[in-house]
C-alpha positions, 0 to 999 in steps of 0.5 A: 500500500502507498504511505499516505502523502504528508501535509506540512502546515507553516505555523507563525504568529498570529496566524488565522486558525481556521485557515490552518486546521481547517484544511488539516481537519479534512486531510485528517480523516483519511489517515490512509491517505494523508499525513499531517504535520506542523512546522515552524522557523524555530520550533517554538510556541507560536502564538494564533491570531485567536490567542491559542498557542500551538507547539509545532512539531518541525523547525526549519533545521530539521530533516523532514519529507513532505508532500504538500505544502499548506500556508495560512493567512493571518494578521501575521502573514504581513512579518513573514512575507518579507523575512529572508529566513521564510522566503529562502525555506520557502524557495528552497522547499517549493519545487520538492513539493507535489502541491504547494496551497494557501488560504487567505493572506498566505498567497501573498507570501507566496506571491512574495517568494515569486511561486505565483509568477504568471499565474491565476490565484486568489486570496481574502477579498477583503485584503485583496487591495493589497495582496495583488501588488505582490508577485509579478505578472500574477492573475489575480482572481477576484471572484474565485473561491479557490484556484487551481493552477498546475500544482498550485492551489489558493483559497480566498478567506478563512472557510474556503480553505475547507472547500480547497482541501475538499478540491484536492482530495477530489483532484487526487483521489476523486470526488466521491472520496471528498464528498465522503469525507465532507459528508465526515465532517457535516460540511456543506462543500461549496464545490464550485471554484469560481462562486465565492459568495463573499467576494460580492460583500467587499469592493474589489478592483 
């Protein structure tokens, strides 16, 4: 039997919660098929946007496999998107990766680090004024609840990170297994790509 492929979730302060364990909820309920794991810069408590301290299990100095690559949003995205130390791991990191994803805010350190280059993407809408200054030649989609482009996956705000990783199960294994799984998880899927319902509520341009 094929071991199952590991999630590794960027951990660091101040980030969203339901960004992060959102999608590590969906993962986790397919033990056969997915590994999660957390890792931070320096291993050390971090600290999340709601007040919650989580351990994380890595640090970058650390010799680790992974097969996706999960970043979060969060007010703290703004510290980490230009720091040297994040952007050289990310850099080094990215190309090992079979799927590299984010939610919310967290397609800007990923636009920052130049892995959304000519590519589609979307992010929080109501950051979106921001966060499509960044990276070069980059597609910003405005209306999109997530986006695929090759092996790049982004989620706009907060719960469509749920229906990304939903999208992934269903891109790797097939719909029925996400649709299993969300049935797990008594979620309601919004499984089109190109509906966000939220995006209408903020003014983007």
């Amino acid at each position: 039997m094929k071991k199952p492929q590991t999630v590794t979730l960027f951990l660091f302060d101040d980030f969203q919660l339901l960004d992060a364990f959102g999608p590590l909820q969906m993962f986790g309920l397919l033990p056969d098929l997915y590994h999660t794991q957390t890792i931070s810069v320096d291993g050390k408590a971090i600290l999340s946007q709601q007040h919650v301290s989580i351990t994380p299990q890595l640090s970058f100095s650390d010799t680790f496999s992974s097969d996706i690559l999960l970043i979060p949003g969060g007010s703290g995205i703004k510290s980490v998107i230009d720091d040297p130390t994040v952007l050289f791991w990310l850099k080094r990191i990215a190309p090992t990766q079979e799927l590299i994803c984010s939610v919310c805010t967290g397609s800007a350190l990923l636009a920052n680090a130049g892995l959304l280059n000519y590519c589609q993407a979307t992010t929080n809408k109501k950051q979106f004024h921001w966060v499509k200054e960044l990276g070069h030649h980059v597609d910003w989609q405005s209306s999109a609840r997530w986006v695929r482009d090759s092996n790049i996956f982004t989620a706009s705000g907060c719960s469509s990170g749920l229906d990304m990783a939903l999208a992934i199960i269903a891109y790797q294994f097939g719909e029925n297994v996400a649709r299993k799984v969300a049935v797990e998880a008594e979620y309601l899927w919004q499984n089109d790509p190109d509906d966000d319902p939220f995006a209408p509520l903020h003014i983007v341009k």
